[in-house]
N, C-alpha and C positions, 0 to 999 in steps of 0.2 A: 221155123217157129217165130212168128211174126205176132208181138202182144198189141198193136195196135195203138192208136192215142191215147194218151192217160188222159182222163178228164183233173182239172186243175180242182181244187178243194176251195171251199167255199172262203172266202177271207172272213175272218174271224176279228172283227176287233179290238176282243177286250176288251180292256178296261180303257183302254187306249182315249175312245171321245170320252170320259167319265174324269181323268185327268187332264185332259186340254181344257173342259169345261171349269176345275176349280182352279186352272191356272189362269184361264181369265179372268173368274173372279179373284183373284188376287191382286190380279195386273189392276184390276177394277178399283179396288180396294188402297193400292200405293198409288195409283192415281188420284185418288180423293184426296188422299192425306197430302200427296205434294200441290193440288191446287190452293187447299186448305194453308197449308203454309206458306207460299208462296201471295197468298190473298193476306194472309197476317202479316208478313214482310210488306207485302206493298203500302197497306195501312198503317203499317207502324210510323206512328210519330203526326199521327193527325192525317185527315182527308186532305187528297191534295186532286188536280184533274187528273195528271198522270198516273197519280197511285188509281185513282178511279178506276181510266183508259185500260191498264194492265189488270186491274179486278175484275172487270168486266170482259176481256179477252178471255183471262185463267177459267171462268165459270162457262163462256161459250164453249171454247176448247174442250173444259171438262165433260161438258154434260154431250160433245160431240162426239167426244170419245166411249162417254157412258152407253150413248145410242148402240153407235158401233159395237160395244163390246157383247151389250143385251139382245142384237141381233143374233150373232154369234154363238153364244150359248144355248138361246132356244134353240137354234140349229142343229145344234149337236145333243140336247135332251131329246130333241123331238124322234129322231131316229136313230136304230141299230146303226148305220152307218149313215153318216153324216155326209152333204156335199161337200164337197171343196170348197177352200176360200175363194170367192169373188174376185177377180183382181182389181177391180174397181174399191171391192169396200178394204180389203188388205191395202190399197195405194192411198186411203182417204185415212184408215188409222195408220199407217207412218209418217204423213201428213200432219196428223193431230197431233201425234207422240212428237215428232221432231219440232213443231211451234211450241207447244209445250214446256219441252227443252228450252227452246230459244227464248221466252218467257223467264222462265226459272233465270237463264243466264244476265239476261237485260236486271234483274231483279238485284242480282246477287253485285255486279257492276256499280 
């Protein structure tokens, strides 16, 4: 008595992209807020070039990452099952995230 191949059951997502997507708006969200502060620290205490140089990095950075992150999401609203990350756009936001970082650190110094 031989049952033959099982055929494999449909992958079922869940809720699964529906949570990846408000986690990136979050990421989204504490990203704002640390450019935002990070741009008030650089400012603080009068314009200076530097403070400028670093204002104007934080807000490319941000809106770099903004890109990325709104790519991403539509991604994942648009279909039952979403692609994969890109490894191209996953290596460009830890890219952004980690300048970011180093940003914040130069700031805090």
């Amino acid at each position: 008595m031989s049952a033959g191949p099982v055929a494999e059951p449909a992958r079922d997502p869940g809720l699964q992209p529906e949570r990846t997507r408000l986690a990136w708006r979050r990421t989204t969200l504490s990203g704002t807020v640390a450019a935002v502060l990070a741009m008030r620290t650089a400012l603080h205490g009068g314009v200076s070039v530097a403070g400028g140089v670093v204002c104007a990095l934080c807000c490319g950075l941000w809106l770099g990452f903004l890109a990325l992150a709104h790519r991403r999401i539509t991604v994942l609203a648009a279909s039952g099952e979403p692609a994969a990350f890109a490894p191209r756009q996953a290596t460009a936001t830890v890219l952004v995230t980690v300048a970011l970082a180093v940003c914040g650190v130069a700031l805090v110094l």
